[in-house]
C-alpha positions, -999 to +999 in steps of 0.1 A: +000+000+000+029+025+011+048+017-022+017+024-044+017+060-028+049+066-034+050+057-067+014+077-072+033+108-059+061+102-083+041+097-114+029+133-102+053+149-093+070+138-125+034+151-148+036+183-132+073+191-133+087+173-163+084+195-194+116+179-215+100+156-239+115+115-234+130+098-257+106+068-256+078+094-259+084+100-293+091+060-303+057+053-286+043+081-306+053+068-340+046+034-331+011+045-327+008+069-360+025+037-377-008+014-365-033+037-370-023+048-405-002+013-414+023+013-442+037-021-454+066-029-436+086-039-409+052-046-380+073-046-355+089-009-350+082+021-367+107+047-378+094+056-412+099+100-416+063+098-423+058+084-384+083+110-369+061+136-384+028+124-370+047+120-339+059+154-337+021+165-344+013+139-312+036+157-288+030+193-296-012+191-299-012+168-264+016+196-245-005+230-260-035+225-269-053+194-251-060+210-216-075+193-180-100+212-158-083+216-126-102+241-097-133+242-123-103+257-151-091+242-178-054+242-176-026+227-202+002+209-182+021+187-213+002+155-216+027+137-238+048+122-217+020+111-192-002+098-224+029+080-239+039+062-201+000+052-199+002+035-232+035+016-223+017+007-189-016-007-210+008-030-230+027-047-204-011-049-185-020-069-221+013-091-218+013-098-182-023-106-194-013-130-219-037-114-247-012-102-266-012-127-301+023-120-310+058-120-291+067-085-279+104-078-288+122-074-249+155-055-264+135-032-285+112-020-255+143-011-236+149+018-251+116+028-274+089+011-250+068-017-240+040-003-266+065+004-295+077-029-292+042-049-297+033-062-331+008-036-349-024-058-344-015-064-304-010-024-302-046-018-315-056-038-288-039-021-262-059+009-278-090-015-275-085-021-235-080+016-230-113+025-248-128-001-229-117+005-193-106-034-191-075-022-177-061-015-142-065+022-138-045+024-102-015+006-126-018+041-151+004+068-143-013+105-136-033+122-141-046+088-156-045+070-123-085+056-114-096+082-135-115+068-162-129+097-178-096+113-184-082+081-200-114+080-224-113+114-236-074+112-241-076+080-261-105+093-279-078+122-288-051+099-293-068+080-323-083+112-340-045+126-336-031+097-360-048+101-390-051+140-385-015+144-385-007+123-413-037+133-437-033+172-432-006+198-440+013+191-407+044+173-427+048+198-453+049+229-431+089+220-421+106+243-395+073+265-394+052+236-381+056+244-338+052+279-347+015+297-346-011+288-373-005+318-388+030+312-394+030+282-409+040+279-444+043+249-467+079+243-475+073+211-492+043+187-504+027+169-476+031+131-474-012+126-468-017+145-500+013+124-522-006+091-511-039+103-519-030+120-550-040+151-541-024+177-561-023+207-541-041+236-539-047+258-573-066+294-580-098+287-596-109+254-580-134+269-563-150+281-596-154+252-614-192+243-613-188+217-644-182+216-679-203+221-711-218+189-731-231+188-761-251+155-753-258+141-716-266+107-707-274+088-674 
């Protein structure tokens, strides 16, 4: 009982006080963009500059704009780290669990994380138990711990946050992404609109409102 207090008041002293984004926080973060948008490849570990991108999107929406109400106030403390830790805490709850389908890789977790190191399919069901509540929320880390609304609304963010940052202009805004919206310029074509074949935006598009036919058929 004593050590789970003292470990409570380290997970909050360390949410409240850490700012410095961890190393692992960015592997978990691309191991998630890379299951939620999937490329063919290695479905082990991520890595692919299209996953560091979305990961970068992960850590800068979750530390400025995703806020908690604290006192009746919505305040923004840097919910990366904290979201990242809770995902690495849900995956070792599905392997000590035994529902994982597929061998985690030990040596790879050492350094990137417990969820980074799952097999795609076994990290969408870490997602799963988290949407669910069918995990231990006294084993989550704060401001997670037993509270299951937070952990709901921040893995409702979570998923949204994958495809948003790969599908909008987010990779293509280079060195002017962490800057203010109106700042941003695009320095380069984004990697959503080269896999959808969308070719960028043009004067005029707006205007078209169809083209003239001679003849019309259903």
């Amino acid at each position: 009982m004593l050590g789970n207090f003292f470990t409570a008041v380290g997970s909050l002293f360390q949410f409240l006080f850490q700012r410095k984004v961890l190393p692992q926080t960015a592997a978990v973060f691309e191991a998630l963009a890379e299951s939620i948008t999937p490329l063919p490849g290695n479905p082990v570990s991520a890595g692919s500059e299209r996953d560091k991108y979305a990961a970068a999107y992960y850590i800068y929406t979750l530390d400025h704009y995703v806020s908690l109400k604290v006192c009746f106030k919505p305040s923004t403390f840097g919910l990366a780290n904290a979201a990242a830790k809770m995902l690495n805490m849900a995956a070792k709850q599905l392997i000590d669990s035994g529902k994982n389908e597929h061998p985690a890789d030990s040596a790879f977790a050492s350094a990137h994380g417990m969820f980074a190191a799952l097999h795609t399919k076994d990290r969408c069901r870490v997602i799963s138990l988290l949407e669910h509540l069918q995990v231990d929320l006294a084993g989550l880390p704060v401001p997670f711990y037993k509270n299951p609304g937070t952990v709901l609304a921040v893995v409702s963010i979570l998923t949204m946050l994958g495809s948003a940052g790969h599908y909008s202009e987010w990779t293509g805004y280079g060195a002017t992404r962490s800057g203010p919206p109106a700042a941003r310029k695009l320095v380069q074509f984004p990697a959503g609109w080269q896999q959808v074949g969308y070719p960028g935006p043009a004067k005029g598009y707006h205007g078209l409102r169809g083209c003239l036919r001679d003849k019309f058929s259903e």
